[in-house]
C-alpha positions as CSV (number, residue, x, y, z in Angstrom):
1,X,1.5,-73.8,34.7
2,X,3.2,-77.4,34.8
3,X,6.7,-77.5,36.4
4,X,9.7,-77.7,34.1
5,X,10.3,-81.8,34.3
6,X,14.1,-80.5,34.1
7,X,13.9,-78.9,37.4
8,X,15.1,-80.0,40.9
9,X,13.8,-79.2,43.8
10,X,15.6,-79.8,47.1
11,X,14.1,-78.8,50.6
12,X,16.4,-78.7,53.4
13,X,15.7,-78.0,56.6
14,X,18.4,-75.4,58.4
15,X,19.2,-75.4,62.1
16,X,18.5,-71.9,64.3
17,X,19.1,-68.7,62.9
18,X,23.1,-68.4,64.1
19,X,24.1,-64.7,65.3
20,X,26.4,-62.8,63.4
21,X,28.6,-59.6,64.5
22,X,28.2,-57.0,62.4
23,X,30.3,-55.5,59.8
24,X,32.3,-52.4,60.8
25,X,32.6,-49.3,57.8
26,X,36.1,-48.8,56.5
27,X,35.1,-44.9,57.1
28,X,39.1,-43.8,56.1
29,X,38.6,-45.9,52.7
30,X,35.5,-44.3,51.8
31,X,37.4,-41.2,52.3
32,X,40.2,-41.7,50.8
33,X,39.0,-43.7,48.0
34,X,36.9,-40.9,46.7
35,X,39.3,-38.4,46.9
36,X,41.9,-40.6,44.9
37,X,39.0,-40.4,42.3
38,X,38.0,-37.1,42.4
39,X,42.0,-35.9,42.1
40,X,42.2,-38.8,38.9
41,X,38.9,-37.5,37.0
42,X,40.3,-33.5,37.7
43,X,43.0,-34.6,35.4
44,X,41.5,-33.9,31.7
45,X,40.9,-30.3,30.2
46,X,38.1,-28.5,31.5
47,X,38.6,-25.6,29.4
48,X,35.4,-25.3,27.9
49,X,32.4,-25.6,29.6
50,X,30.5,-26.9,26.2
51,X,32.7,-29.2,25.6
52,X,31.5,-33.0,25.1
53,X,31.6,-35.1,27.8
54,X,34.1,-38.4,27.3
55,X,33.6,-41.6,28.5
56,X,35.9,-41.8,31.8
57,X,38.2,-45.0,32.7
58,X,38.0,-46.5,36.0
59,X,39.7,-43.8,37.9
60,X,40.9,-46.3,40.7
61,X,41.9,-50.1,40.2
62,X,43.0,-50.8,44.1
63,X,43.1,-54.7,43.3
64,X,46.1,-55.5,45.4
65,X,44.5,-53.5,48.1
66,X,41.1,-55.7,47.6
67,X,38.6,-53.1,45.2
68,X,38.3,-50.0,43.5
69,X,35.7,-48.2,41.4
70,X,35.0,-48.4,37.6
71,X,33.1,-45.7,35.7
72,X,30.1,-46.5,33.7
73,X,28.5,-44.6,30.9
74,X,26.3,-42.2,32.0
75,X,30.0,-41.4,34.4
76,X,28.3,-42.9,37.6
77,X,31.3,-44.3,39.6
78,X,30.7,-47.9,41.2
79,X,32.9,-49.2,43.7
80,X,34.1,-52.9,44.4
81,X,35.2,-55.1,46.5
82,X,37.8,-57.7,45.4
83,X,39.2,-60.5,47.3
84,X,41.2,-63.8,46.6
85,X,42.3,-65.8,43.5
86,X,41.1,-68.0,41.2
87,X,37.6,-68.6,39.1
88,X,35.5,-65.1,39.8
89,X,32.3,-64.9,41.7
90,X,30.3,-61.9,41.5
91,X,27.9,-61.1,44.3
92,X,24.9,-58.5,43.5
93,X,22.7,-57.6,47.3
94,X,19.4,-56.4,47.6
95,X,17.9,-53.1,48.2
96,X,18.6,-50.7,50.1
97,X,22.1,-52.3,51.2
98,X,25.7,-52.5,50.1
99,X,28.2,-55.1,49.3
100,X,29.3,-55.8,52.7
101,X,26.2,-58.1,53.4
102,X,28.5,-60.8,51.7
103,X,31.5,-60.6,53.3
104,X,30.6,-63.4,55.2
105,X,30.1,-66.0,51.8
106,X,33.1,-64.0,50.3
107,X,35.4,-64.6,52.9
108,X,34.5,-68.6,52.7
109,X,35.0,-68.9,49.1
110,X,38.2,-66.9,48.5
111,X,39.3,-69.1,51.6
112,X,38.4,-71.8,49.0
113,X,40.2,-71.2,46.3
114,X,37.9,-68.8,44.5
115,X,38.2,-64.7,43.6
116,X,35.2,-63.1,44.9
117,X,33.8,-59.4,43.5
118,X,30.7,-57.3,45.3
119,X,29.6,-54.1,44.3
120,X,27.5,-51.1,45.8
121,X,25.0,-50.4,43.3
122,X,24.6,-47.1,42.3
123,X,22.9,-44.8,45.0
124,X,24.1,-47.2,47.6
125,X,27.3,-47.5,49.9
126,X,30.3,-45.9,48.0
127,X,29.1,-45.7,45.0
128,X,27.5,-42.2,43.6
129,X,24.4,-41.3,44.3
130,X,22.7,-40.9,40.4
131,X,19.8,-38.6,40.4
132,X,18.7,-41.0,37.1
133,X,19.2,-44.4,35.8
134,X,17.8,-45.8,38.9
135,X,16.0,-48.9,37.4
136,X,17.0,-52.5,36.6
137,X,18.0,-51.9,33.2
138,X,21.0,-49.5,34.1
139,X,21.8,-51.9,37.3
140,X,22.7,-55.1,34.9
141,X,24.5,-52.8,32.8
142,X,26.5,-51.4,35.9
143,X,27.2,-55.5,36.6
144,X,28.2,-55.6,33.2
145,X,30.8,-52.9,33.6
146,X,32.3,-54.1,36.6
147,X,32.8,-57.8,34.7
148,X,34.3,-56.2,31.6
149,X,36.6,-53.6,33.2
150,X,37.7,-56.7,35.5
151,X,37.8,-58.7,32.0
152,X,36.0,-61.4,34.2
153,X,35.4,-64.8,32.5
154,X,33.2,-67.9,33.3
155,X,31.7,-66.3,36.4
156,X,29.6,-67.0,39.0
157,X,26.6,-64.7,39.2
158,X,25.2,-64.9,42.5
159,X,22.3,-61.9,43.8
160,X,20.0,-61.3,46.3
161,X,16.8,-60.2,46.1
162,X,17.0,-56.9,43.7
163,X,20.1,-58.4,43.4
164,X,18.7,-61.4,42.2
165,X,16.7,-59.6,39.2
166,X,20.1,-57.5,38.5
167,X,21.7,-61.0,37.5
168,X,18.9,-61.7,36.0
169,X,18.4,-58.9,34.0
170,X,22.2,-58.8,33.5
171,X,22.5,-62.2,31.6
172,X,19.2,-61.1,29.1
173,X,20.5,-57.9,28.4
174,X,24.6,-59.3,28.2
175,X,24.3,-62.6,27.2
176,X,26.2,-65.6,29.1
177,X,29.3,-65.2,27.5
178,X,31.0,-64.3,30.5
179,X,28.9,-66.4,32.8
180,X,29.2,-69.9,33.8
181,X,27.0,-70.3,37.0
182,X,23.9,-68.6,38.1
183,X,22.4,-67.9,42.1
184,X,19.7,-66.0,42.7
185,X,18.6,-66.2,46.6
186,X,15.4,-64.3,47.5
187,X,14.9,-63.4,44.7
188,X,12.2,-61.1,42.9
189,X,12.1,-62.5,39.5
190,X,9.3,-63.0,37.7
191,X,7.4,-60.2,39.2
192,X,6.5,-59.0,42.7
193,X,3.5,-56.9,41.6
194,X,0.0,-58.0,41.3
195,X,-1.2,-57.5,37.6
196,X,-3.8,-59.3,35.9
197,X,-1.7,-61.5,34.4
198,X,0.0,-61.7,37.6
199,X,-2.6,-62.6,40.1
200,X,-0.3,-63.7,43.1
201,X,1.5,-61.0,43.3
202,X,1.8,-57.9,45.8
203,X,-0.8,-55.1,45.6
204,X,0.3,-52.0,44.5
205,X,-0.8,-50.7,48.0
206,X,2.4,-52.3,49.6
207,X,4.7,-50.7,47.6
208,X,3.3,-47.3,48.0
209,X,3.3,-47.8,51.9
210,X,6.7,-48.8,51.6
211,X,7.8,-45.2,49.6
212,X,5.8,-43.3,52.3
213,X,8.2,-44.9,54.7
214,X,10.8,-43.9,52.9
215,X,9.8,-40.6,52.5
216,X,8.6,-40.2,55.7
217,X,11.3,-41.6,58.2
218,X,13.4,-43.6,56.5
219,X,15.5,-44.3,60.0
220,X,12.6,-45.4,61.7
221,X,11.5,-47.5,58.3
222,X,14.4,-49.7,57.9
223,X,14.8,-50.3,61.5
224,X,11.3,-51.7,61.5
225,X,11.9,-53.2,57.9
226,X,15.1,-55.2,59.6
227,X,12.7,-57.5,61.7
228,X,10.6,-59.3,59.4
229,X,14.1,-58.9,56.9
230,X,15.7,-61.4,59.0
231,X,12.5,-63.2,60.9
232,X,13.1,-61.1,64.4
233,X,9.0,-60.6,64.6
234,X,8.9,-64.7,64.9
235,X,8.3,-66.6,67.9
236,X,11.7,-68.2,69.5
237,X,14.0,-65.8,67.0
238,X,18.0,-65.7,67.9
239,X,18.9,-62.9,65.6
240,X,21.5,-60.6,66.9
241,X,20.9,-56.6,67.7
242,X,24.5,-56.1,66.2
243,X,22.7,-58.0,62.7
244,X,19.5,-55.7,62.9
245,X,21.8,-52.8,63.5
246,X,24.0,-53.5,60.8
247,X,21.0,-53.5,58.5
248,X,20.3,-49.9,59.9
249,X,23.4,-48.7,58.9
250,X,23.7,-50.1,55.8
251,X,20.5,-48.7,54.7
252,X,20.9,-45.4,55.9
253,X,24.3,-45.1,53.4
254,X,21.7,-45.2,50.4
255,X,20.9,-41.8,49.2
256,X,17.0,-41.5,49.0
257,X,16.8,-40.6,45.4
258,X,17.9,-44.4,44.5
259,X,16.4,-45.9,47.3
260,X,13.3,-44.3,46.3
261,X,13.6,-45.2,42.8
262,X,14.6,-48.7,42.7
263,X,11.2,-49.4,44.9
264,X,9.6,-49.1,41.4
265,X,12.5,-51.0,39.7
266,X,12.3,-54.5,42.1
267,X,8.0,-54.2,42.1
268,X,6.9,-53.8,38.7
269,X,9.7,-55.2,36.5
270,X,8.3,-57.9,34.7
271,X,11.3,-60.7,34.5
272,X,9.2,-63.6,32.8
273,X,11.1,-63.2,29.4
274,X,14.1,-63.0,30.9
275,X,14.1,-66.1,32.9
276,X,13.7,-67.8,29.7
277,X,17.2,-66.6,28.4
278,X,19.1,-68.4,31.1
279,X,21.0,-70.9,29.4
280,X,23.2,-71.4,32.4
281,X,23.3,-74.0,35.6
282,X,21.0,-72.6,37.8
283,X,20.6,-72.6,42.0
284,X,17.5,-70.9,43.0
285,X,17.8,-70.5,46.8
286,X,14.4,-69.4,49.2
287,X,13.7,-69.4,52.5
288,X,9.9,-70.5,53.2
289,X,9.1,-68.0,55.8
290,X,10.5,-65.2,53.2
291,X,7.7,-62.1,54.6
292,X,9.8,-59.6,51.8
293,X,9.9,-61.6,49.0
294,X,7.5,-64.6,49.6
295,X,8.2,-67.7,47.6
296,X,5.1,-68.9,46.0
297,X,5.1,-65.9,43.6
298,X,8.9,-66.0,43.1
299,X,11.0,-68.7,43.6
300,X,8.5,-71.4,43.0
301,X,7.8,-69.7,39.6
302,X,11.1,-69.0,38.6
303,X,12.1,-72.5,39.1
304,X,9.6,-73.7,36.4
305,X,10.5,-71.1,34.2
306,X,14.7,-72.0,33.6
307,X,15.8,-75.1,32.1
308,X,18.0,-77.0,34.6
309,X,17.1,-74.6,37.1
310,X,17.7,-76.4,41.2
311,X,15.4,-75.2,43.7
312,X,16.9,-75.4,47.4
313,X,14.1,-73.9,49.4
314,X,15.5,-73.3,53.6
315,X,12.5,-74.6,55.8
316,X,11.5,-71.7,57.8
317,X,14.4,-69.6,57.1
318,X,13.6,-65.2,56.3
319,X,14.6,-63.3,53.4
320,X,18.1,-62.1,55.0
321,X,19.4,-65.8,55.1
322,X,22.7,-64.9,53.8
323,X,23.0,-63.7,57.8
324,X,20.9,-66.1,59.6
325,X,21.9,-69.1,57.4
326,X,25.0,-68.0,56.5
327,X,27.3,-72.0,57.3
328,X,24.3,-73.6,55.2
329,X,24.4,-71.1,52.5
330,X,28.4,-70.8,52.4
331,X,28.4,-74.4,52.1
332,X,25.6,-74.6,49.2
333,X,27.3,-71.9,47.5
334,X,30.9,-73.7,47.6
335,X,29.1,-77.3,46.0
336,X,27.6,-75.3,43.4
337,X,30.4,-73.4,42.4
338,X,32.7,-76.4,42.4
339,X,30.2,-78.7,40.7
């Protein structure tokens, strides 16, 4: 395929992975936040067991306290994190984590003058744990729930990895009304399985190795997954314990149901068509030694694929770069945003 002649592609080549402390659980929130929830859903009549289930409002809306939780459709609650003022970025992270892996670029940005929303997705963190709906439909439509009950306008869609397709998936399914600005970093757009129309991708073979992991010992799993995540397994690495165990412990918060699930919802999700509906500025972000997500089947792809789409690809940096890159990627994400 010949690359879009409206694409630009910038290489840049990013100093030594910097160490990051990792982020410490609100545990007394988490607590308290879904027993605020529980006591405001107990609130309607329950006096007949037949009865049809109603839609439910957002049972919290903690703004001034920095998040909350909306209520989506199918009644899964979804909690967010809500910091700052001014023009609304909204952060979607990869699997099997939580909001919390962007604290880092959310701090920067509200510093700078911008309001910055993350949310668990559903399974994940503090958000219920669906038995169904685990797939990347229901995940931009989550997105789309948090941005309307926010009444969010000319945002900045920014995800990682799974993430990445979530936004994706979020602006074909929603349109870009809402949107001004799109980020995907890691990304798994177009697809990550290997098809026949889809030569480059991963064989089926990986994915099923990674659900027996899963299944297995998922412990054990994501604290072997967290090395190549962040490039710990290469030579002359300076990633922190405290950012491998932070991984750990992130990961271990998913409930296995969506963890499992969303395996098939990142591999086989075929993207293509979407990409073609972006009709939004564009900052596809890559590291070169991605060993999750690796760039010739994704990024490089994608980039061809969206009109005015700018590739940034980090020289040698892994697929958790919003850790070990964070300055550089703070700073890209601030001149994009402001551009």
């Amino acid at each position: 395929m010949s690359e879009n002649s409206d694409t630009n592609v910038v290489s840049s080549r990013i100093p030594a992975a910097a160490d990051i402390g990792a982020s410490r659980r609100d545990m007394l929130l988490r607590g308290a936040g879904f027993g605020a929830a529980a006591l405001a859903m107990a609130g309607g009549s329950t006096s007949s067991a037949a009865a049809e289930p109603q839609k439910m409002h957002p049972p919290l809306n903690m703004k001034n306290n920095g998040g909350g939780y909306v209520v989506t459709e199918d009644n899964t609650m979804i909690y967010y994190k809500d910091w700052g003022s001014g023009q609304p970025v909204v952060f979607s992270h990869g699997w099997p984590l939580q909001a919390d892996v962007w604290d880092s670029q959310r701090m920067f940005l509200s510093q700078n003058g911008f309001r910055t929303i993350a949310h668990d997705r559903r399974g994940g963190g503090r958000s219920s744990q669906s038995w169904d709906n685990n797939n990347l439909d229901t995940y931009a439509d989550d997105l789309a729930t948090v941005i309307e009950t926010l009444n969010l306008k000319d945002v900045i869609l920014v995800g990682h990895s799974t993430g990445g397709g979530e936004v994706v998936r979020y602006v074909a399914r929603h349109g870009s009304a809402r949107v001004a600005k799109v980020v995907t970093i890691g990304a798994i757009p177009p697809l990550m399985l290997k098809t026949p129309s889809n030569p480059g991708g991963l064989p089926l073979s990986v994915f099923d190795a990674i659900r027996a992991g899963v299944l297995a010992d998922r412990s054990q799993f994501y604290k072997d997954l967290s090395l190549p995540f962040y490039g710990a397994n290469r030579p002359g690495s300076k990633v922190s314990q405290g950012v491998l165990e932070s991984f750990w412990l992130w990961s271990m918060q998913a409930g296995l149901k969506g963890t499992y699930d969303c395996i098939q919802a990142f591999s086989d999700t075929d993207q293509t068509e979407d990409l073609k509906m972006i009709d939004r500025p564009m900052l596809i972000i890559h590291g070169s030694d991605d060993q999750i997500v690796p760039i010739d089947d994704s990024a490089l792809i994608s980039a061809k694929r969206v009109k005015n789409a700018t590739l940034k690809i980090y020289q040698g940096a892994p697929h958790g770069l919003f850790a070990t890159n964070q300055d550089e990627l703070n700073a890209d994400l601030l001149a994009f945003a402001k551009a």
